[in-house]
Structures are given as C-alpha cells and as structure tokens.
C-alpha positions in Angstrom: -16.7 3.7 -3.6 -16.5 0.9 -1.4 -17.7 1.0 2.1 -14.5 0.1 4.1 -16.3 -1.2 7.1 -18.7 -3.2 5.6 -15.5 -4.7 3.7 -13.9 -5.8 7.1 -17.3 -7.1 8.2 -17.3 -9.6 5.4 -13.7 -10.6 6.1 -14.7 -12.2 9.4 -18.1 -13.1 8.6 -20.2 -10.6 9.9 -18.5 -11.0 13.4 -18.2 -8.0 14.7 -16.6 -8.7 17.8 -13.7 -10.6 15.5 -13.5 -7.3 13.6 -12.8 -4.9 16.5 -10.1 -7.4 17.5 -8.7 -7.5 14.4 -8.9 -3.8 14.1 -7.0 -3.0 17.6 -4.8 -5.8 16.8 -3.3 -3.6 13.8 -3.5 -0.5 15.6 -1.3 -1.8 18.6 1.0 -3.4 15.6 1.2 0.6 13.8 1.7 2.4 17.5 4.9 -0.2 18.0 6.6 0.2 14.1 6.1 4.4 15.6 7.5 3.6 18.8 11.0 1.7 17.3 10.8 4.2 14.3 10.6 7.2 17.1 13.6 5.9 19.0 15.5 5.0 15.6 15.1 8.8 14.5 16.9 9.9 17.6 15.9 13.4 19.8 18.5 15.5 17.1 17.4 14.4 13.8 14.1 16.2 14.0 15.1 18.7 16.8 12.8 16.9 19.2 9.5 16.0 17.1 8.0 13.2 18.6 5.4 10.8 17.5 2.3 11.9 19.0 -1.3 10.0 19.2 -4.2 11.3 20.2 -3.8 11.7 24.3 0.1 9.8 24.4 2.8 10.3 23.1 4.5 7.2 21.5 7.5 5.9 23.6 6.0 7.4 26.3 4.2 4.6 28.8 
C-alpha cells in the first residue's frame, strides 16, 4: 500500500511546511461543509445529534 504521507510530500515537493498548509486548509474546508450540513439537518431531524470534533462541537464558536 501506498504511504499516504509520503504521497502528499511529493505533491508539493518535499515541502513540508506547504503540506501542513495544505493539509489544514482541507480540514477547515471539511469542519465548514459539517457546520452548514449541521444547521441544514435542523435540532428535530436527528433529535439533537450534533456534529462533534474532537474538543468542539461544530457550529459551536
């Protein structure tokens, strides 16, 4: 199998520090599609669930 973080290593050139942008750059992109999708879904279609990442909860902050 491939080794996934030598595969985004070699997208930006062995940069690391270009990586780790890259990298947080998605994540805050995936925590906003949870936040809209949490506030689309509404408090009564899942009786309350709520998004929840490590130490937040999305929405919240």
């Amino acid at each position: 199998p491939m080794d996934e973080a030598v595969a985004i290593l070699e997208m930006h050139d062995g940069n690391a520090l270009e990586a780790i942008r890259t990298l947080l750059a998605e994540r805050d992109a995936v925590e906003e599609k949870l936040r809209f999708a949490s506030i689309a879904m509404g408090h009564g279609f899942a009786r309350g669930w709520r998004t929840r990442l490590p130490g937040k909860f999305i929405g919240e902050g």
